[in-house]
C-alpha positions as CSV (number, residue, x, y, z in Angstrom):
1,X,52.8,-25.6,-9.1
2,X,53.7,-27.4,-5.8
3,X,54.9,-31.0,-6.0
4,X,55.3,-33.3,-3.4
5,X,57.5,-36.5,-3.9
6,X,56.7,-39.9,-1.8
7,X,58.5,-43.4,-2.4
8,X,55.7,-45.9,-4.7
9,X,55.2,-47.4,-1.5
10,X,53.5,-45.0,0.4
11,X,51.3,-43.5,-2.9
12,X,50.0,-47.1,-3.6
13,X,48.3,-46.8,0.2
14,X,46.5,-43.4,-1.5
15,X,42.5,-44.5,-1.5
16,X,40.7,-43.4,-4.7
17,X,37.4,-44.3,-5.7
18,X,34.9,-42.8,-8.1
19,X,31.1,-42.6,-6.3
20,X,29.2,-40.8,-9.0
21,X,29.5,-38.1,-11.9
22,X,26.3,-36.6,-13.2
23,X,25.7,-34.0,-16.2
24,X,22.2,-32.8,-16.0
25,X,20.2,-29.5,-15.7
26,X,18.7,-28.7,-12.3
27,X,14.9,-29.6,-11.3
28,X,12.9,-27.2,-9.6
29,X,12.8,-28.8,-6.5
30,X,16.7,-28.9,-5.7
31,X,17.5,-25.6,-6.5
32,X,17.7,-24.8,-3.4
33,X,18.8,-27.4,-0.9
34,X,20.9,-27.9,2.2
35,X,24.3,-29.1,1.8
36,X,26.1,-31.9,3.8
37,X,29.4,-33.6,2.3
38,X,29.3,-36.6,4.2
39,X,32.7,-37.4,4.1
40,X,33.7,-37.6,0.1
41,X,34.8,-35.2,-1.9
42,X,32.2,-32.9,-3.7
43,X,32.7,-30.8,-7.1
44,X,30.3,-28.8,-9.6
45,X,31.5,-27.2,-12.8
46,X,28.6,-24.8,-13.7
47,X,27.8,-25.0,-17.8
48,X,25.5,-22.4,-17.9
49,X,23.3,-20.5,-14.8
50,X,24.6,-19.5,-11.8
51,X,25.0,-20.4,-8.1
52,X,25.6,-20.0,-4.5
53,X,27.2,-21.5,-2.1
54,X,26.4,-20.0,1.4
55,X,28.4,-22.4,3.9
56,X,29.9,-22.4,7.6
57,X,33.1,-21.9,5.7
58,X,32.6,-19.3,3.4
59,X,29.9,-17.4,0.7
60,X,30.8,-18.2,-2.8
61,X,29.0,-17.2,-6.3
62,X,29.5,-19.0,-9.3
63,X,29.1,-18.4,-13.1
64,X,28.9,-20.1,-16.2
65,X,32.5,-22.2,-16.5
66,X,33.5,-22.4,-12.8
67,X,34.4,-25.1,-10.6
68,X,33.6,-25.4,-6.9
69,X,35.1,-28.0,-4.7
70,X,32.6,-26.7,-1.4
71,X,34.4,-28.6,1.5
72,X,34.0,-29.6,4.4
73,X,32.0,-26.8,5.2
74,X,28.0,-27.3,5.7
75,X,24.9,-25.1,4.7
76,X,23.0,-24.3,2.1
77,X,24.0,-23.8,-2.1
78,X,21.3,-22.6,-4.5
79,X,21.1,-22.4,-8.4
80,X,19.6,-20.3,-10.9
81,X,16.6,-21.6,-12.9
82,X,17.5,-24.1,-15.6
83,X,21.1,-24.4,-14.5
84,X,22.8,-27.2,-16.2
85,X,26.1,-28.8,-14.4
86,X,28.2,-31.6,-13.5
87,X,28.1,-33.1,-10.2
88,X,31.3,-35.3,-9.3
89,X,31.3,-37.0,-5.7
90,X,34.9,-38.7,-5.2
91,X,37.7,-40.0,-2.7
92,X,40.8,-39.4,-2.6
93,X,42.4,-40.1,0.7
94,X,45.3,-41.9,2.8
95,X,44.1,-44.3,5.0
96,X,42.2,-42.9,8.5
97,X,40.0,-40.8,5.6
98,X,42.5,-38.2,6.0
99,X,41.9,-36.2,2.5
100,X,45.0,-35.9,0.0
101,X,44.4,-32.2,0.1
102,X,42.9,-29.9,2.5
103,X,39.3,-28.9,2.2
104,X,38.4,-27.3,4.8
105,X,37.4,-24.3,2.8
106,X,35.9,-24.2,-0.4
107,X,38.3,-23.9,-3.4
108,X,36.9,-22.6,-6.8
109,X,38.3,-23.2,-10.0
110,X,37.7,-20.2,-12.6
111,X,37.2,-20.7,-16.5
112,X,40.7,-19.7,-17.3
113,X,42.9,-22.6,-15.0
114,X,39.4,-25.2,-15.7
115,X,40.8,-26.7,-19.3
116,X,42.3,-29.9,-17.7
117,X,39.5,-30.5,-15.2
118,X,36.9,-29.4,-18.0
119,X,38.2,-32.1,-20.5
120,X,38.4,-35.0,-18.2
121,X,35.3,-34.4,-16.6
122,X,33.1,-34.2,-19.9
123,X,35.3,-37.3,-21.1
124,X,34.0,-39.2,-17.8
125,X,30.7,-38.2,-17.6
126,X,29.9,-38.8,-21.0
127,X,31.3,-42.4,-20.9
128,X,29.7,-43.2,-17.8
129,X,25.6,-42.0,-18.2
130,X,26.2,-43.0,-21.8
131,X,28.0,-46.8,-21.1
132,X,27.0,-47.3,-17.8
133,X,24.5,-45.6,-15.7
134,X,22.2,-42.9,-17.4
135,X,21.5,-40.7,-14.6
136,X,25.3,-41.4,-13.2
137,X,24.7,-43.1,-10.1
138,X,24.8,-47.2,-9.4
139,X,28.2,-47.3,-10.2
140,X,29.0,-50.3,-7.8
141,X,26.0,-52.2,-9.5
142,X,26.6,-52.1,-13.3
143,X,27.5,-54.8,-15.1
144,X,30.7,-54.1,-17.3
145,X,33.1,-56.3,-19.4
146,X,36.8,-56.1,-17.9
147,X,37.7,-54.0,-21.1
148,X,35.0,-51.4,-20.3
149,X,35.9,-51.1,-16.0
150,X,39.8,-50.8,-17.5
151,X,38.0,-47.7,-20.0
152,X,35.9,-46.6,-16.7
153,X,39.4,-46.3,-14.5
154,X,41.6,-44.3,-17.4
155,X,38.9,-41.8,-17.1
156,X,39.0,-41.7,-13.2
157,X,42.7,-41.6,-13.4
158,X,42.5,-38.5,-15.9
159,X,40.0,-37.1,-13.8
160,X,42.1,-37.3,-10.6
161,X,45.1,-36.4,-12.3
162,X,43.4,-33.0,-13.6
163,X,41.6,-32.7,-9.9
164,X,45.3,-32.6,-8.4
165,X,46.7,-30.9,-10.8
166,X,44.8,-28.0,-10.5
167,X,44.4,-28.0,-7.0
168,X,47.9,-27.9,-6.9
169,X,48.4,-25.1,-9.4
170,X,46.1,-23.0,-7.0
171,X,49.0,-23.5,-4.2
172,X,47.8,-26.5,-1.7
173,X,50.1,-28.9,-1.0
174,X,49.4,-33.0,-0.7
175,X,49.5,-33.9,2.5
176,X,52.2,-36.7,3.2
177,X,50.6,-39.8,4.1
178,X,50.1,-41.3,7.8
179,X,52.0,-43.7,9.4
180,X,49.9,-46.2,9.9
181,X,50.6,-50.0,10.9
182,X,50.3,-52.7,7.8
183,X,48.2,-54.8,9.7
184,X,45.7,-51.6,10.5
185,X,45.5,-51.0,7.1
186,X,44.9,-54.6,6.4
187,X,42.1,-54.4,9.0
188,X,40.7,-51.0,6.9
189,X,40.4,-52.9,4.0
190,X,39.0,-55.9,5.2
191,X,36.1,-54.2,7.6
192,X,35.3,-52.0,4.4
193,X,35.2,-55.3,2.1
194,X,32.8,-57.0,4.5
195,X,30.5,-54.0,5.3
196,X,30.0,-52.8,1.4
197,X,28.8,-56.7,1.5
198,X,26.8,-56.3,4.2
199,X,28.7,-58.0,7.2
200,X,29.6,-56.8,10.3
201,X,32.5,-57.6,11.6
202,X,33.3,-58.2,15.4
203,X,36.5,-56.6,16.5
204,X,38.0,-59.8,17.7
205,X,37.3,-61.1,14.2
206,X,39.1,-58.6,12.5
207,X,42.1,-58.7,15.3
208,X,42.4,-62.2,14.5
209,X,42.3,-62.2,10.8
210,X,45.2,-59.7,10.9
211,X,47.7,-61.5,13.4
212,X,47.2,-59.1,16.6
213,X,45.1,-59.7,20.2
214,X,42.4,-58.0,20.6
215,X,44.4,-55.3,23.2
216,X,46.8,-54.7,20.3
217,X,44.5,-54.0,17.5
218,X,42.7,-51.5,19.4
219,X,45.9,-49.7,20.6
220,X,47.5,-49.5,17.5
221,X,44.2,-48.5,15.7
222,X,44.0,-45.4,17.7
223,X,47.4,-44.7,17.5
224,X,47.5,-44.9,14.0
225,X,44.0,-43.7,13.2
226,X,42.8,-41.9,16.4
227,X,39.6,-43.3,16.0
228,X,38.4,-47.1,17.6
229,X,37.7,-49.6,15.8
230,X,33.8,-49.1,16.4
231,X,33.6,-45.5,15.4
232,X,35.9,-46.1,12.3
233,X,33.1,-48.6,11.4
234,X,30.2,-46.2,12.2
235,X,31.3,-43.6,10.3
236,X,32.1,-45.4,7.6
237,X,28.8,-46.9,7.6
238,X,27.2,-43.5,7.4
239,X,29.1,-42.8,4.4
240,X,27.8,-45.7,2.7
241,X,24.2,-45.0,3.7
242,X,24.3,-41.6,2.8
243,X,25.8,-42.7,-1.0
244,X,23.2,-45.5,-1.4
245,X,20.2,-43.3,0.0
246,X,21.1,-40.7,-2.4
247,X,20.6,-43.4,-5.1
248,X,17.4,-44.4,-6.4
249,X,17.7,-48.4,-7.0
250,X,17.4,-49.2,-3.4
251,X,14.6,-48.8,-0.8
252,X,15.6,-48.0,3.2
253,X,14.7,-51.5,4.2
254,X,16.9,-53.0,1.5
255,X,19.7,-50.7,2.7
256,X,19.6,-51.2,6.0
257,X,19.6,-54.9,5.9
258,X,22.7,-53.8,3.2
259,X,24.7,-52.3,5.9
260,X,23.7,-55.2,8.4
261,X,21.2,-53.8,10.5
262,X,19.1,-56.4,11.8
263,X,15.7,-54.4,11.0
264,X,14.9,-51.2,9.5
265,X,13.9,-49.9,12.7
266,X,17.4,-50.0,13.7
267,X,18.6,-48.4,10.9
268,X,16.2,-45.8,10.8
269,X,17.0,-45.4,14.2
270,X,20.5,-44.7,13.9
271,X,20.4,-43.0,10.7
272,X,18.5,-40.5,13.0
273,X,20.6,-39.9,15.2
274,X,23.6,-39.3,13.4
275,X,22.1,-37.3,10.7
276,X,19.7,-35.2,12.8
277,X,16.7,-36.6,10.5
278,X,15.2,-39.6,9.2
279,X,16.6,-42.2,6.1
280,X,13.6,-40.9,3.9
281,X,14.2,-37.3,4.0
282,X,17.6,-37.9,2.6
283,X,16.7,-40.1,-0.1
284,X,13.6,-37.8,-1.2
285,X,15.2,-34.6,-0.6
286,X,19.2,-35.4,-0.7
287,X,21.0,-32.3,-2.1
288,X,24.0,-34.2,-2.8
289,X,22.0,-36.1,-5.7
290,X,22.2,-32.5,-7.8
């Protein structure tokens, strides 16, 4: 297995968030659907049926008992009739979304290396459609006691402790986190706070609330993060509409007035353009929900 040490320090900057886990068997209508992984992390254990993954990055077939962590890669993965699986979208990443791990191509996980991932994903998804969301999405909106969130984190924790684990085991190394300013990644967490709340912040706002000028914040931003401030923003705004279209308690008005759009023309607009289609097609038709 390859191990990487860092000081505390730098791991406690390591983002990790759980965005869904769903156990279900596949309906007819997604069994064959494009795939685009907008950004998180994307995994499928296979229970029984088979698959296909045909991406920009690589063909791969699965059978009963595999793993497939797809990528980056985009395209098209099919399954067999009355496939049942787990779904798992996740993040795991230093700050600048630069992922713990490389993902560029898709890594598969066979039955006989799958006995930590298999155990901690069961453990979660069973806990979570049967405490707190029964199809597995919604997680940011349910309504838990502080002992059931503390429950909900163990089994992230186990589950990202088996994801690297195995990952590991298979040879990739973590990649060491960036250097990045405090006060950048003060500004991260502060524009991320206020968008999954709906505001938009202005960049002089945020160079303000972190101590710099405005000059300052948007020269060590790109240093740090080689994005602007304004395209870090966008694209993490398209991650966030692409999770909450691909869930089914919100309507594209309510969403883009969610992300701060100022009319769902706007948002529909915009949506458009970066995803090469309309907000409805994805939240009728998303692959990513399967």
């Amino acid at each position: 297995m390859v191990t990487c040490e860092f000081p505390v320090d730098k791991w406690n900057r390591l983002q990790r968030e759980l965005v869904w886990i769903r156990r279900a068997v596949i309906e007819k209508k997604h069994q064959r659907l494009t795939y685009q992984p907008q950004g998180r992390i994307a995994a499928w254990r296979l229970i029984k049926g088979r698959a296909r993954f045909r991406l920009s990055s690589g063909d791969r077939r699965l059978k009963a008992g595999d793993w497939i962590f797809p990528g980056m890669g985009t395209g098209e993965r099919s399954f067999s009739d009355g496939t049942e699986f787990i779904s798992v979208r996740f993040r795991m990443q230093w700050p600048g979304d630069e992922q713990l791990f490389d993902h560029r191509q898709p890594i598969i996980v066979r039955p006989a290396a799958a006995a930590g991932l298999d155990q901690a994903a069961f453990a979660l998804a069973e806990f979570v459609q049967g405490s707190l969301s029964p199809d597995g999405f919604h997680l940011g909106r349910a309504s838990v006691d502080v002992g059931r969130y503390l429950t909900l984190q163990t089994h992230v924790d186990d589950w990202l402790r088996a994801y690297v684990e195995s990952i590991t085991r298979l040879g990739h190394t973590p990649r060491q986190a960036p250097r990045v300013d405090d006060r950048i990644q003060e500004a991260v967490r502060l524009m991320e706070s206020q968008l999954q709340a709906g505001a938009v912040m202005t960049e002089n706002t945020v160079a303000r609330s972190v101590g710099l000028s405005l000059s300052q914040f948007k020269r060590l931003f790109g240093r740090d993060l080689k994005k602007t401030p304004k395209a870090w923003l966008d694209d993490f705004r398209y991650e966030l509409a692409c999770d909450r279209l691909s869930e089914t308690g919100q309507t594209i008005k309510q969403i883009g007035y969610g992300l701060g759009f100022r009319s769902p023309s706007h948002f529909s607009a915009w949506f458009t353009r970066r995803r090469g289609g309309p907000p409805g097609r994805a939240a009728h038709g998303n692959a990513d929900r399967a």
